[in-house]
C-alpha positions in Angstrom: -2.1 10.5 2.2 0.9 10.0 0.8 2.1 8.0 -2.5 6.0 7.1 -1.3 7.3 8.6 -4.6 9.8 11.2 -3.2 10.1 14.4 -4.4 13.1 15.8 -3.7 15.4 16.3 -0.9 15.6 19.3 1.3 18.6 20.3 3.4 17.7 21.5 7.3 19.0 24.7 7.5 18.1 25.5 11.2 16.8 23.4 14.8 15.0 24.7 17.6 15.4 22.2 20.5 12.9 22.5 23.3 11.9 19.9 26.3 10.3 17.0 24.6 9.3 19.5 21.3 11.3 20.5 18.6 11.2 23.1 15.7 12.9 22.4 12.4 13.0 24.7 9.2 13.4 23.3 5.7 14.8 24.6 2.4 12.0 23.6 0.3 13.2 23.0 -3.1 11.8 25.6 -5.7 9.8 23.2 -7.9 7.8 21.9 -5.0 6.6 25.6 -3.1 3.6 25.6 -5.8 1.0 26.6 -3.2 2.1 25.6 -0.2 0.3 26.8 3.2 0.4 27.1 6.8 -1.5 23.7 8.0 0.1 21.6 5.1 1.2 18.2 5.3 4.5 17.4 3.7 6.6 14.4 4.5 9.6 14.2 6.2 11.6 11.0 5.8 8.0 9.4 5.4 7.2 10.9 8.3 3.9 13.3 7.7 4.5 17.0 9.7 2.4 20.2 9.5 4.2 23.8 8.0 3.9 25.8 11.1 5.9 29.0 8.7 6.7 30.1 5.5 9.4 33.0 5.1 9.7 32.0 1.3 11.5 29.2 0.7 12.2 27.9 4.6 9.3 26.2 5.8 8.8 25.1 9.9 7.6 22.1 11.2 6.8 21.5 15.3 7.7 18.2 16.0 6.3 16.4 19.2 8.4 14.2 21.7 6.2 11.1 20.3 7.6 11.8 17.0 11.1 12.7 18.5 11.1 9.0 20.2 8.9 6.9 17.2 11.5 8.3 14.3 14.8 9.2 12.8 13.7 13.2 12.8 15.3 13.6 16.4 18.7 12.8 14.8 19.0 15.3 12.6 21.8 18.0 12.5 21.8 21.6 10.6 22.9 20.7 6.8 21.0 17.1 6.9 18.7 16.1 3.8 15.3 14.7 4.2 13.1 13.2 1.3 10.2 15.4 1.1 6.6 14.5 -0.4 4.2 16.3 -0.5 0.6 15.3 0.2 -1.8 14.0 -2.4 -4.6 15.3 -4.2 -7.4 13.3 -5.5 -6.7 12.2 -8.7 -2.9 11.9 -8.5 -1.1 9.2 -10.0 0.0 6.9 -7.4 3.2 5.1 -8.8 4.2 3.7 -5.5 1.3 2.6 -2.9 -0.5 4.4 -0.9 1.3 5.5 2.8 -0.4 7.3 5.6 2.7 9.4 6.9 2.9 7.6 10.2 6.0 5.8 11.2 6.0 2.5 12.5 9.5 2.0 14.0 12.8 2.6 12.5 15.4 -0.4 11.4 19.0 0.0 11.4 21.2 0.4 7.7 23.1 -3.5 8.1 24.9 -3.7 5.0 25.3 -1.7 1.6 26.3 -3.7 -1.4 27.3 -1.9 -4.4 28.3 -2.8 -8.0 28.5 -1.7 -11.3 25.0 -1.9 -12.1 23.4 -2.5 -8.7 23.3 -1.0 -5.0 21.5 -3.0 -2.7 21.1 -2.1 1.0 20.3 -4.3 4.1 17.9 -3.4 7.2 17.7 -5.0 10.4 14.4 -4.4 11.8 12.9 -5.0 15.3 11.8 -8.8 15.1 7.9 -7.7 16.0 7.5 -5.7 12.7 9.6 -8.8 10.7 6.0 -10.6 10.5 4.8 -7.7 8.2 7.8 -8.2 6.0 7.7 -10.1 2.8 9.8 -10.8 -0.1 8.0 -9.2 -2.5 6.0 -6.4 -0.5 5.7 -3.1 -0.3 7.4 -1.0 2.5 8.0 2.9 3.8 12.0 3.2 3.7 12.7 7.0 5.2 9.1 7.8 3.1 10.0 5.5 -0.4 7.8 3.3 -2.0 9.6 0.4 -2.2 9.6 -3.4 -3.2 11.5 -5.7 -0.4 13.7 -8.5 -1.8 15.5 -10.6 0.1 14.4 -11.8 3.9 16.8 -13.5 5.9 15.4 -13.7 10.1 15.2 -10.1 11.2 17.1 -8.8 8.1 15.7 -7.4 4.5 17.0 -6.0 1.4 15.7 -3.3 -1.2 17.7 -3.3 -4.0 18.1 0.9 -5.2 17.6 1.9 -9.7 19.7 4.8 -10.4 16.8 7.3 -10.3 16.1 6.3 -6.4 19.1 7.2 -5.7 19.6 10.2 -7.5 16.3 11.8 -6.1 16.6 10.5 -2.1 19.0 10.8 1.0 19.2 6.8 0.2 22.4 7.5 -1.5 24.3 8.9 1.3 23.3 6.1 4.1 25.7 4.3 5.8 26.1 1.1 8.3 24.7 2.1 11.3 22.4 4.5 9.9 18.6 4.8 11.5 16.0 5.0 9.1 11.9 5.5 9.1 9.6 2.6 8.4 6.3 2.1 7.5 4.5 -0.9 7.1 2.2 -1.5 4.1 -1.2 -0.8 6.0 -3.1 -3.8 3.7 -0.1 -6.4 4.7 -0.3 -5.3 8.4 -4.4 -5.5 8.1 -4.5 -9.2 7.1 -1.6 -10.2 8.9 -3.1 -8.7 12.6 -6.4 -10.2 11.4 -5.1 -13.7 10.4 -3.3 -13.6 13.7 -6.9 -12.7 15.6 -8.4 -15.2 13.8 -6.1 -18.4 15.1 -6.1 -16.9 18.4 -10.2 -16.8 18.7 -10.0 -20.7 17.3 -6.9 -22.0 20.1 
């Protein structure tokens, strides 16, 4: 389980492409090594993978053609960032809500807006998951915790405080840009159950 309150980012400093499989190493930021070992789950984007390696600070991940094809990981090029979490222990504070590590689908970077004292940034989203999306709710951006604001037909906004963007990759996306999304697994629960629910009584 994860909490959606990045950690840090950590720059890909090497890809292993294979048929339908992939290996990727990490530079782990210092303050987040504490402990680390092989089998551990650690968030990628949002996106939970296993450490297959540790040479001190570069840490592998396999990644599968299902999470090639379901996320933004497959993109990624040597020198990239990813926001990193690591899992949860019991009895952590969870300042953002509690995420499972498994991406939905990805939406599309529509529009950044930026001003003195704001930077808000627009999603298009695949008009199946928009039922899930609320003003108001909770969603997985790319593995952050974050409120949604405006909704406006297949389109949403998040709008970013300073220390968001000074801790994720959220800083440096762009139109056009492909990020991870995770529904809020208790919004998606009542929504596919109030949906089974008017189904059973037409």
């Amino acid at each position: 389980m994860f909490t959606g309150i990045v950690q840090g980012t950590a720059e890909v400093v090497s890809i292993d492409k294979k048929e339908n499989f992939q290996t990727h190493v990490i530079r782990m930021p210092k303050h987040l090594l504490a402990n680390v070992e092989l089998g551990a789950s650690i968030a990628h984007n949002g996106c939970c993978l296993t450490v297959t390696n540790i040479n001190d600070d570069l840490l592998s991940f396999d990644l599968m053609q299902e999470t090639l094809n379901v996320t933004n990981l497959g993109l990624l090029k040597e020198g990239d960032e990813v926001n990193v979490e690591r899992a949860a222990k019991f009895g952590d504070e969870i300042g953002g809500h509690s995420m499972s590590g498994h991406i939905m689908c990805t939406a599309i970077v529509s529009d950044v807006v930026t001003s003195e004292n704001n930077h808000q940034v627009w999603f298009s989203l695949p008009q199946a998951q928009m039922k899930y999306v609320f003003t108001k709710g909770y969603i997985g951006i790319d593995g952050i915790s974050l409120t949604i604001g405006d909704v406006v037909e297949n389109r949403f906004n998040v709008n970013l405080i300073p220390e968001t963007l000074q801790r994720t990759n959220l800083k440096n996306r762009a139109v056009g840009d492909v990020i991870n999304i995770e529904i809020d697994p208790q919004t998606q629960a009542i929504v596919d159950t109030v949906e089974r629910v008017i189904a059973a009584r037409a």
